[in-house]
C-alpha positions in Angstrom: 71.9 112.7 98.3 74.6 111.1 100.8 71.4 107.7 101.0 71.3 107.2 97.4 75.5 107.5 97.4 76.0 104.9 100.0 72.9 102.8 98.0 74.9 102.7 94.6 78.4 102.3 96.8 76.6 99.6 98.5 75.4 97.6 95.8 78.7 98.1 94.0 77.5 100.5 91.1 80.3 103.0 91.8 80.5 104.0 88.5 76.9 106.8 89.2 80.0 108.4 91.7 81.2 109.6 88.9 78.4 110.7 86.8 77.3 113.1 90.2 80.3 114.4 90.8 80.7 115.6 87.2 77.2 117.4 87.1 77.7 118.7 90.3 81.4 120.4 89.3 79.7 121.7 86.1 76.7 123.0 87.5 78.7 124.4 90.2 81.6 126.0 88.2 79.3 127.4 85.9 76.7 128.9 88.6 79.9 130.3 90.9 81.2 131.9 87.8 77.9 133.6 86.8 76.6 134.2 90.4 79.5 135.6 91.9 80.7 137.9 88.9 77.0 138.2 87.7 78.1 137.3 84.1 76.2 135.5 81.3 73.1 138.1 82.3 72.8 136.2 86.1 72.9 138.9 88.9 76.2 139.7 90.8 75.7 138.3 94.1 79.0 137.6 95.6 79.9 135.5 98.4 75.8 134.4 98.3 75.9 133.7 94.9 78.7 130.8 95.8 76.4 129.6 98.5 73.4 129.4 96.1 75.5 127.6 93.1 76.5 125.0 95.7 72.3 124.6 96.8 72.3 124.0 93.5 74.7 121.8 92.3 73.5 119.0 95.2 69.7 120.1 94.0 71.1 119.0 90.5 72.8 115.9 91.2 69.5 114.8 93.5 67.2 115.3 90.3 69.9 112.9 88.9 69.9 110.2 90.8 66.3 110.2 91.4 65.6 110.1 87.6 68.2 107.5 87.2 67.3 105.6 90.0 63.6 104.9 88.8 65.0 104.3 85.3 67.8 102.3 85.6 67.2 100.3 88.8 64.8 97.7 90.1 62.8 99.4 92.3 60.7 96.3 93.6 64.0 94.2 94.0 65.5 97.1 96.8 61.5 97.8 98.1 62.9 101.4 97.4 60.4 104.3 97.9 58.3 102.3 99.4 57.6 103.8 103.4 56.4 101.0 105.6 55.3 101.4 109.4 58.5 102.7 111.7 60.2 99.8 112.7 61.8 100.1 116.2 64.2 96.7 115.3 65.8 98.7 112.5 66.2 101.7 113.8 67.8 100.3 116.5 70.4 98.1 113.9 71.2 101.3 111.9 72.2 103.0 114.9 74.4 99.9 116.4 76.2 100.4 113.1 75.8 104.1 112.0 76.8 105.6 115.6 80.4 104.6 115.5 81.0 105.9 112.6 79.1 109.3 113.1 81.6 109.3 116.2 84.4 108.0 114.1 83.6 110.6 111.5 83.3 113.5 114.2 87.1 113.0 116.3 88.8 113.0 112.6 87.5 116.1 111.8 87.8 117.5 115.3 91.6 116.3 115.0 92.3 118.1 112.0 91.3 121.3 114.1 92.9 120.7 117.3 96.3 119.9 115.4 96.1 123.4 113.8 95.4 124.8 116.5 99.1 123.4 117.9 100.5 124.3 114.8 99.4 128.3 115.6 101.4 127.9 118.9 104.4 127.4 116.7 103.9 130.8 114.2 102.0 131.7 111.6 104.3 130.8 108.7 104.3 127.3 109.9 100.4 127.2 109.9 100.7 128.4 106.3 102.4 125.8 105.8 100.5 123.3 107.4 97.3 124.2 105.1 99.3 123.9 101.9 100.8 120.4 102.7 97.4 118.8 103.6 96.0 120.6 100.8 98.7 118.7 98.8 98.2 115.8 101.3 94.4 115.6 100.4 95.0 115.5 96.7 97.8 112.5 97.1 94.5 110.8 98.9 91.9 110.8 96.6 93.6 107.2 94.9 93.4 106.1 98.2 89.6 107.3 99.2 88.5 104.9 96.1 90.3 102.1 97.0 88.8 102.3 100.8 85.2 102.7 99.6 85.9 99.9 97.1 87.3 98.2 100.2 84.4 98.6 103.0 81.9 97.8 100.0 83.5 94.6 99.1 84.3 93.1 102.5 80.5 94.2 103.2 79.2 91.9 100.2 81.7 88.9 100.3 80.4 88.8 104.1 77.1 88.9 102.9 77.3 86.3 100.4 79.0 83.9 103.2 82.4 84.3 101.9 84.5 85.3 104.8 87.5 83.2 103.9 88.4 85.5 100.7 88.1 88.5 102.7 91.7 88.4 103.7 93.3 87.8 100.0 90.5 90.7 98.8 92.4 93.2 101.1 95.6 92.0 100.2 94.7 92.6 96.5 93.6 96.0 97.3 96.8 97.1 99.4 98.9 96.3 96.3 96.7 98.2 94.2 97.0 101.1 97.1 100.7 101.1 97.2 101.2 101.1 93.5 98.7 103.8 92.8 100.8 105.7 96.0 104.1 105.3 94.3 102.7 106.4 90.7 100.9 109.7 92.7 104.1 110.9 95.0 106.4 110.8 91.5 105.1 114.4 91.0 106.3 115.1 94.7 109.9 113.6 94.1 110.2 115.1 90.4 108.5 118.6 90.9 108.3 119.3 94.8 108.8 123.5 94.5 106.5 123.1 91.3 103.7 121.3 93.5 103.8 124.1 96.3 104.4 127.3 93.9 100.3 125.9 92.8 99.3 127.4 96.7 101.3 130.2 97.5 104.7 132.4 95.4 106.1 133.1 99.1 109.4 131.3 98.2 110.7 131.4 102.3 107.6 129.6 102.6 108.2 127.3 99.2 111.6 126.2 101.0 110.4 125.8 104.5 107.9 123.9 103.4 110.3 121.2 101.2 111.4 119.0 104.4 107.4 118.5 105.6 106.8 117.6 101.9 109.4 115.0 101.7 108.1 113.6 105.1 104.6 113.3 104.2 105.5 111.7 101.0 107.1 108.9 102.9 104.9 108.4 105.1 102.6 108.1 102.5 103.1 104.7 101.8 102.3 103.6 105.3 99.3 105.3 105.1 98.1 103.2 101.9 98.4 99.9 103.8 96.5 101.3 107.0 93.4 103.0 105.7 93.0 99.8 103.4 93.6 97.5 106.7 90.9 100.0 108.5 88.1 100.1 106.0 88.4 96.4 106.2 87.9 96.3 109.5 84.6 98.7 109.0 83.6 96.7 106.2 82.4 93.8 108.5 80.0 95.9 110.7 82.0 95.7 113.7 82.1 99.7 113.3 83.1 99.7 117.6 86.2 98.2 116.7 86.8 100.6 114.0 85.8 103.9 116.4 88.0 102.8 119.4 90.9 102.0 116.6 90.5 105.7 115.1 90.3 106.9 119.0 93.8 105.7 120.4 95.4 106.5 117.1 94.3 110.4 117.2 94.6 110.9 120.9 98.2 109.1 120.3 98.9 111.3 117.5 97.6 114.8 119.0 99.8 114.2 122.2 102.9 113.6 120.7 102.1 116.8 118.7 101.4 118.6 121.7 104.8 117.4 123.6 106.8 118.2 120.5 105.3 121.6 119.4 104.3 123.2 122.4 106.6 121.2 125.1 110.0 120.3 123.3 109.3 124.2 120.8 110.6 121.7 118.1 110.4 123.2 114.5 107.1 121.9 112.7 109.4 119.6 110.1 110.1 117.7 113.4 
């Protein structure tokens, strides 16, 4: 599923993202509410029957793309399905590029659970209210996830057609886009901040507390917007070592001013 995502993302026929996405939400809306409840005559399975409607939703959205792939594509222009003798050369060049960004991949995610686990040193209440601002975080993000892959997919092809000189003025384009789509996003934070965090929990000590990180994540939103542009960029070109030891200082920068200010200084987590 993930090859024939990056295929259509690499060829610039993002628009099949959507089309997958919306099967796979159906299918899996639908089976989770009949698997887990055992309604419409399917048999109540619980917690499995979530794990089976999610099998099933990627099984679903594979079918897809296969059938759409062989109907809608030129399959002797890419040489796709086609299995040729294993090639030590490319092997070797998918690695040079795909390692990086497996490590790249793997410290963002391990961030995201060391930081918690500094933000348990502070108190429970905080940690709640750590999950319910990314959770709000995440959602102000998904403007900015389709402006990187649109990023790292059109650097890629303007590099591979030999025009590196409208790289820069590309990325420029995009980070206005980015910063637009930011502002029009974190209006809902500034009109209806309690309304936004009432959606995750009714705990209104928590609702309150959880106000000042808000307001601080909103602003610093708009840095954010220029820098994961600027970084997909960067990974756009190939030179995914660059990219890795970027995403390296800035999370082991990041994690140890989190530890000095939680653990050392016992600030309060809007600090």
């Amino acid at each position: 599923l993930g090859c024939f995502i990056s295929f259509y993302v690499g060829t610039t026929k993002t628009k099949i993202r959507i089309y997958v996405t919306v099967i796979m939400m159906v299918v899996n809306v639908f089976l989770d509410y009949s698997l887990i409840f055992g309604n419409f005559g399917f048999p109540k399975m619980g917690i499995k029957g979530a794990a089976l409607a999610s099998v099933i939703s990627e099984i679903s959205a594979l079918t897809f793309l296969i059938l759409y792939t062989l109907k809608k594509i030129d399959i002797n222009k890419y040489k796709l399905f086609r299995f040729k003798d294993f090639d030590k050369s490319i092997v070797k060049r998918i690695t040079k590029v795909g390692g990086p960004i497996m490590l790249q991949n793997f410290l963002s995610i391990s961030s995201w659970f060391i930081f918690f686990m500094i933000i348990e040193k502070i108190g429970e209440r905080e940690l709640a209210i750590s999950h319910i601002i990314r959770s709000i975080y995440m959602v102000l993000m998904i403007p900015l996830f389709g402006f990187s892959s649109a990023t790292n997919t059109l650097v890629s092809n303007l590099i591979g057609q030999g025009e590196s000189n409208n790289v820069l003025s590309l990325i420029k384009k995009v980070v206005i886009m980015s910063l637009i789509s930011t502002g029009i996003v974190l209006v809902f934070n500034l009109i209806f901040p309690m309304q936004m965090i009432e959606l995750y929990t009714e705990d209104l000590l928590i609702i309150k507390a959880a106000l000042p990180t808000l307001n601080v994540i909103s602003a610093s939103m708009f840095f954010f917007a220029v820098a994961f542009i600027l970084f997909n960029g960067v990974s756009g070109t190939g030179n995914t070592k660059v990219s890795l030891i970027i995403e390296l200082i800035t999370i082991s920068i990041y994690l140890v001013i989190a530890y000095y200010i939680a653990i050392t200084l016992k600030a309060s987590l809007f600090s």
